[in-house]
Every structure is written in structure tokens, then in C-alpha cells.
C-alpha positions in Angstrom: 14.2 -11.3 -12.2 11.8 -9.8 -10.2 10.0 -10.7 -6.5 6.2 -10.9 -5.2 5.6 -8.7 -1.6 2.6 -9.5 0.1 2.2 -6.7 2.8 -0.2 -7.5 5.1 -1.6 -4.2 6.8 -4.7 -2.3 8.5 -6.0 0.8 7.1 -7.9 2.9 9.2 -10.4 6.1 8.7 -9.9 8.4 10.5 -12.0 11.8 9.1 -15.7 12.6 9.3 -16.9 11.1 6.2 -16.4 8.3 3.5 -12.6 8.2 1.7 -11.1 6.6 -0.8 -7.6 4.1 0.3 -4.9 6.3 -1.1 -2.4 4.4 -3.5 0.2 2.7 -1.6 4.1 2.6 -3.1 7.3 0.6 -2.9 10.2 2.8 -3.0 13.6 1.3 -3.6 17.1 2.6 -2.1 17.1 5.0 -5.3 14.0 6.8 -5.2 12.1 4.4 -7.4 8.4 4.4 -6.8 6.6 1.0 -7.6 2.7 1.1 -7.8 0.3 -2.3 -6.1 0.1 -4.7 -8.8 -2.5 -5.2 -10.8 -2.9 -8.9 -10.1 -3.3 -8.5 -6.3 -7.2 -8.1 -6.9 -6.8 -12.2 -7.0 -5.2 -12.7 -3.8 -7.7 -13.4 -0.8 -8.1 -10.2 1.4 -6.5 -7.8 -1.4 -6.8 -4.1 -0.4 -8.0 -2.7 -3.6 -7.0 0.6 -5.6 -10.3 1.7 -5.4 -11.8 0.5 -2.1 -14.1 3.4 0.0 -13.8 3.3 4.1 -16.8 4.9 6.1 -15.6 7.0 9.5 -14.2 4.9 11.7 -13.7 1.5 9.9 -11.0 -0.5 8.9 -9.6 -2.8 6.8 -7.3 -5.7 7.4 -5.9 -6.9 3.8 -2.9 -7.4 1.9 -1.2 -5.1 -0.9 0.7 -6.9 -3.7 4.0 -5.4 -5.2 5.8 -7.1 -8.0 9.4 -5.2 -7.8 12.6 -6.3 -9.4 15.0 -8.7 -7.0 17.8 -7.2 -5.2 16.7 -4.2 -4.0 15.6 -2.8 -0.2 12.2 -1.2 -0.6 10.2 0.6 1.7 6.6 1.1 1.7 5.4 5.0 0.9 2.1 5.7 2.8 0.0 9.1 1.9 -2.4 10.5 4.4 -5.2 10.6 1.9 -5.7 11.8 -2.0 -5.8 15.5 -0.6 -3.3 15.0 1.7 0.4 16.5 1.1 1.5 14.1 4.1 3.6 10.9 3.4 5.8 8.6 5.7 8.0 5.5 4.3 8.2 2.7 6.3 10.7 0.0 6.4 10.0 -3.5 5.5 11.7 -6.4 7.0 10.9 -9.3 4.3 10.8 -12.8 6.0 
């Protein structure tokens, strides 16, 4: 069986020119990684895989996940396609 998140998040740019969202992850408790889904481009707001942000915008949008049930997952942010810079944060599901 599996479960839908909706993580609702701001994305910000932060460097001098135009970049690309980096892909954002679900990792469970055993180092699975789990990719956006590829249905999420239907929900209102989505943050798409392949969405640009000028220097100094944001974007307030929500990443879809479709994961298998009983699991704890984190979500695995990079700091950019060239970046070797990641952080997991915990979720608390409501």
C-alpha cells in the first residue's frame, strides 16, 4: 500500500543568476531515496522538476511524493545541481 505527501514549501534563490529547482527526495529510515512524483504536475501550486528561479525570487508550492506506507521519511534538500551540499529534514505528517 502506499501514501500521498503533499509538502508544502518555499524555495528561494539565492545566487547571482537564473537556476534550476534541484530535485527534491524522500528518504526513508533505510536510506531509500524516493523521487517527486510524476503526477504532482496536476496538483494546484506544484513545484515542478524543471521550474527556473531568477536572483532573488521565490516560490511557494507543493512537492508530491507517492512512498510506500509505514515508513518515517525525511525530505533530502540539495543546494543546487552543482552543489555537493545536502541537509534532510524531518517531516511531521498531520
Amino acid at each position: 500500500m502506499q501514501i500521498i505527501y503533499f509538502i508544502r514549501l518555499t524555495v528561494r534563490n539565492d545566487e547571482n543568476k537564473a537556476r534550476m529547482i534541484p530535485p527534491l527526495k524522500l528518504v526513508d529510515e533505510n536510506n531509500a531515496e524516493y523521487e517527486a512524483s510524476s503526477k504532482g504536475w496536476a496538483v494546484k501550486e506544484s513545484i515542478g522538476i524543471i521550474t527556473t528561479l531568477n536572483p532573488g525570487v521565490q516560490k511557494k508550492g507543493t512537492a508530491v511524493f507517492d512512498v510506500p506506507k509505514g515508513h518515517v521519511y525525511k525530505l533530502k534538500i540539495s543546494g543546487g545541481y552543482f552543489s555537493a551540499e545536502d541537509t534532510l529534514i524531518n517531516l511531521s505528517p498531520k
